[in-house]
N, C-alpha and C positions, 0 to 999 in steps of 0.2 A: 504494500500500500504506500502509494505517495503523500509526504507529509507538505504542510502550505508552503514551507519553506523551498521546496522542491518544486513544488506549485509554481512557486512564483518564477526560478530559475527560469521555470520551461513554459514561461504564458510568452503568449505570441504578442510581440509590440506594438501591430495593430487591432489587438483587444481593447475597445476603450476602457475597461477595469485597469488594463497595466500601470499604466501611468497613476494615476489616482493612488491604487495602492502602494507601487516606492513613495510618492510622497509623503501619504501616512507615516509610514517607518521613519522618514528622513524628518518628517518632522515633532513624532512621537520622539525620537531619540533628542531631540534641538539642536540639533549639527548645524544649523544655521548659524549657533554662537560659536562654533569652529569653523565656520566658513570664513574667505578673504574677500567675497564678494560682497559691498557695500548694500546690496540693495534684499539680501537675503537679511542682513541683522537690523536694517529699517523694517522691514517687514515683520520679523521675527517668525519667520517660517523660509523652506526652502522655494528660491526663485527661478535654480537652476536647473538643469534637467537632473530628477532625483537619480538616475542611474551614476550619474559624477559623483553627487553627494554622497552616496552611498559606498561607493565604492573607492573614493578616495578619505570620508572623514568616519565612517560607519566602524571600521578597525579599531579607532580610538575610544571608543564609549567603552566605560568600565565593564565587565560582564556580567553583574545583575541587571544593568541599564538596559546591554543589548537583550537579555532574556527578559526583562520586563514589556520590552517592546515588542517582543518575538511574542508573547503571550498575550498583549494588547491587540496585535496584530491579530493573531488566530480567533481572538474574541469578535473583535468586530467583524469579520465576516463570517463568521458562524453565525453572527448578531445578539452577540449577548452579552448584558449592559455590562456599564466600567465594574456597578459594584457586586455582579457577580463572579468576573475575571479576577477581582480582587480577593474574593473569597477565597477563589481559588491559588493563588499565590501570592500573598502579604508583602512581603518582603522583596520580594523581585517590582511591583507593584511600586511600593513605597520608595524602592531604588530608582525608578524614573522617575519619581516627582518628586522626589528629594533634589536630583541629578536638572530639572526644570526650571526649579527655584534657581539653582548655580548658573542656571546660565539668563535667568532673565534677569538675577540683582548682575551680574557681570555685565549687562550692557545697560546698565542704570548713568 
């Protein structure tokens, strides 16, 4: 069985879902406040094509961060709210929006 993560490797780029969902990630993760591009941390989401983001700042997230988001991620398309994803793992959960807070007082 293929898992979303795998999903996602192998969706076809003109799926209009693709795009939509890197952004999610890219911007569930806030790579935006590790991007160099001016118009991404005005925004404070990603501007750029999320496949870049991800795959040049995606590396750098701590790894409960990335598995917080990997878990957020799997929730919203399965479609099931923030606070039952939470339920399901606390800690990874609390490690993105911990990891949130850090990067929105950083562009204060």
């Amino acid at each position: 069985m293929q898992n979303e993560t795998d999903a996602l490797k192998d969706d076809d780029e003109n799926d209009p879902a693709f795009f939509p969902c890197l952004r999610f990630l890219s911007d569930m993760g806030s790579l935006w406040g590790l991007c160099r591009n001016p118009a991404c941390g005005r925004a404070r989401r990603c501007k750029r094509d999320p496949r870049f983001c991800l795959r040049r700042y995606g590396a750098l997230l701590p790894p409960d961060v990335h598995a917080g988001s990997q878990r957020l991620y799997r929730g919203w398309i399965r479609g099931k709210s923030f606070d039952d994803v939470y339920d399901e793992a606390p800690d990874e959960i609390a490690a993105v929006e911990e990891w949130n807070k850090r990067m929105q007082a950083r562009l204060r």
